[in-house]
C-alpha positions, 0 to 999 in steps of 0.5 A, a space after each residue: 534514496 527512498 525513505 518512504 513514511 506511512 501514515 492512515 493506520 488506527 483502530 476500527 470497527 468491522 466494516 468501517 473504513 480507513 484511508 492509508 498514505 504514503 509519501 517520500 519527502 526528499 524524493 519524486 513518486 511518480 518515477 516509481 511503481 507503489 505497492 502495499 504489504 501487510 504483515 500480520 502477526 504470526 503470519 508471511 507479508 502479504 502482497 496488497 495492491 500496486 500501482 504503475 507509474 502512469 497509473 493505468 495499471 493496478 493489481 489486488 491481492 484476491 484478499 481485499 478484491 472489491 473492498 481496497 482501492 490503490 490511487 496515486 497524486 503525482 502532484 502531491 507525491 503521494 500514493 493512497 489505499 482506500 480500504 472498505 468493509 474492513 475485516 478483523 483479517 486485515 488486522 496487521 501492519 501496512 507497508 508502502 514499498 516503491 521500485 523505479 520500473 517501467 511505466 506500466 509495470 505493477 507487480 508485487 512479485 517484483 516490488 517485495 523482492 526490489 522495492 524499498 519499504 517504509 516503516 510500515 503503519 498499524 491497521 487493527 480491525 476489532 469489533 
């Protein structure tokens, strides 16, 4: 069973950046598609970004477009979300979710309805 931990949230100012993991210690990754979700307060989860197993495939939710970038180290069993140019609006907490799929599928749809979901890390974005 998956039990997904985040880590990577904290506090910055616009515009700075900052680096989100996500790992499982008693199970392989690299069997399963990765996502990340953001709640923010008040607000529905919001799809982030995804990745498929083989890493070939990415999808970014129009919100973060040119500033988030989702990688996955199957080696280290680890997935990663590099967010640049941070924003007040992408205040929240961040979720890693995980669903064993086919190779090349990432779609957020499908993670957020099957996935398993971590804990979730805060990321707050304050001048």
């Amino acid at each position: 069973q998956l039990q997904l931990v985040e880590s990577g949230g904290g506090l910055v100012q616009p515009g700075e950046s900052l680096r989100l993991s996500c790992t499982d210690s008693d199970v392989t990754l690299d069997n399963y598609a990765i996502g990340w979700f953001r709640q923010a307060p008040g607000k529905e989860r919001e799809g982030v970004s995804c990745i498929s197993r083989n890493d070939r495939n990415r999808e970014y939710g129009d919100s973060v477009k040119g500033r988030f970038t989702i990688s996955r180290d199957n080696a280290q069993n680890m997935a990663y979300l590099q967010m640049d140019s941070l924003k007040p609006e992408d205040t929240g907490v961040y979720y890693c979710v995980a669903s064993f799929v086919g190779q090349a599928m990432c779609e957020l749809d499908y993670l957020r309805d099957f996935g398993s979901w971590g804990q979730g890390t805060q990321v707050t974005v304050s001048p």
